[in-house]
C-alpha positions as CSV (number, residue, x, y, z in Angstrom):
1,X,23.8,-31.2,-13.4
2,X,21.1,-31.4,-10.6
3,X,22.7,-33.3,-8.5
4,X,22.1,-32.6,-4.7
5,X,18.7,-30.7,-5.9
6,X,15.6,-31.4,-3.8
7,X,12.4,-30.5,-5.0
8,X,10.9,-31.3,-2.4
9,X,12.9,-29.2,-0.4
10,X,11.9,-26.1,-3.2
11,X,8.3,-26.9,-3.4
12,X,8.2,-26.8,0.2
13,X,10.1,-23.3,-0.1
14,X,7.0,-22.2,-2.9
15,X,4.5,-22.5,-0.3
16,X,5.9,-20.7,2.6
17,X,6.7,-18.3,-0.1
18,X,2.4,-18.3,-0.9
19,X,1.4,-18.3,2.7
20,X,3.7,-15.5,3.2
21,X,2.5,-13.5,0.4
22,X,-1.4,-14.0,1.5
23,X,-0.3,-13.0,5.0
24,X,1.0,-9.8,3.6
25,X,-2.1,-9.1,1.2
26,X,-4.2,-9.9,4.6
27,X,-2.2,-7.5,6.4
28,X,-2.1,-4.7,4.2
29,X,-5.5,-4.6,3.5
30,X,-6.2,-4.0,7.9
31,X,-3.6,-1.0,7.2
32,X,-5.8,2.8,6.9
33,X,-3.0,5.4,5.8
34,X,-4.7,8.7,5.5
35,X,-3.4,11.9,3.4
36,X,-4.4,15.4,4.6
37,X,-5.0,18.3,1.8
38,X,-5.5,22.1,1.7
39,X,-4.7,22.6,5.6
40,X,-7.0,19.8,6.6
41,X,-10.1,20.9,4.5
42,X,-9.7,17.2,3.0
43,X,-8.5,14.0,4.1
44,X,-8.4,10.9,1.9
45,X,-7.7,7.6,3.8
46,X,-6.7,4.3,2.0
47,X,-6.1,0.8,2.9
48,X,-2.7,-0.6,3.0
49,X,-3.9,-2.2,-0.7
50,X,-4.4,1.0,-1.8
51,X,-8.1,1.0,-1.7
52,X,-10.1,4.1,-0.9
53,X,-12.0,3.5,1.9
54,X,-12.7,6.9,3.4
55,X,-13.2,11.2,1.8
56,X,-13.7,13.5,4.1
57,X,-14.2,16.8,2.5
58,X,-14.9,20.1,4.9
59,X,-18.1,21.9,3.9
60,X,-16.3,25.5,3.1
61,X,-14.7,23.4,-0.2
62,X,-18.4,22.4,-1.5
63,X,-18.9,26.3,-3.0
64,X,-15.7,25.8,-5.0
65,X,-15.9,22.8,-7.6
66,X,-12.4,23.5,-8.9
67,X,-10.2,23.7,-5.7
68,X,-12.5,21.0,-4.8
69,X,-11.1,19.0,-7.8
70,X,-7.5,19.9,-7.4
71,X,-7.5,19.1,-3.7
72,X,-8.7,15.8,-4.2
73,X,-6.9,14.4,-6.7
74,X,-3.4,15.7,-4.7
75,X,-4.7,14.5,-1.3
76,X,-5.8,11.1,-3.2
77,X,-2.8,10.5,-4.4
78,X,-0.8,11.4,-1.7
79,X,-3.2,8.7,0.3
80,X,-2.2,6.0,-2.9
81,X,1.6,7.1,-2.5
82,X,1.7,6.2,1.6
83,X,0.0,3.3,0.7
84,X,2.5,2.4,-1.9
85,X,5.3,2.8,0.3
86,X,3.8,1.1,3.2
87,X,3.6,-2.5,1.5
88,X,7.2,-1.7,-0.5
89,X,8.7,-1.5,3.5
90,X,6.4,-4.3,4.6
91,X,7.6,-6.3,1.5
92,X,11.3,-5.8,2.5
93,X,10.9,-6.4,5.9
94,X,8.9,-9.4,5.3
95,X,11.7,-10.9,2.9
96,X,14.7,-9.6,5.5
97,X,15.8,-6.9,3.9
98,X,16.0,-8.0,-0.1
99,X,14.9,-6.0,-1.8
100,X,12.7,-7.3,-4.6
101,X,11.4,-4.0,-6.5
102,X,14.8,-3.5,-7.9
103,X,15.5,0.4,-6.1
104,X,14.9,1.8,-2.7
């Protein structure tokens, strides 16, 4: 039934798999993807991890707490979204094109 199997040969494959996947955490997290809201009043900038690592808000939004809210939450999640994508494509070029989140 397992004849011709190495595991060697698969445990060997494991690891590369690991190293490959730190590489990718590693180089994500060097990646800053940055969203732009309400005509460039705000700007929310992520790391490829999707960690927020920068807000930049434009003093003319400070006077209204509600747009202030709205824009932030859009732009954030805009910033989240790039981020998403970025380590989907990085993810499918890293493993040549299969795809492993099911859909494009």
């Amino acid at each position: 039934m397992f004849d011709g199997f190495d595991l060697n040969k698969m445990q060997d494959m494991l690891q590369d798999m690991q190293n490959k996947a730190k590489e990718f955490e590693e180089r994500s997290k060097a990646v800053t993807l940055t969203a732009k809201g309400g005509g460039g009043l705000i700007a929310a900038s992520v790391n490829g991890a999707g960690e927020l690592v920068d807000v930049t808000i434009d003093d003319s939004l400070l006077e209204d707490k509600e747009s202030l809210q709205i824009l932030l939450i859009s732009t954030i999640n805009d910033a989240l979204k790039m981020a998403e994508d970025n380590k989907k494509s990085q993810a499918l070029n890293m493993f040549g094109g299969l795809n492993p989140f099911g859909k494009s």
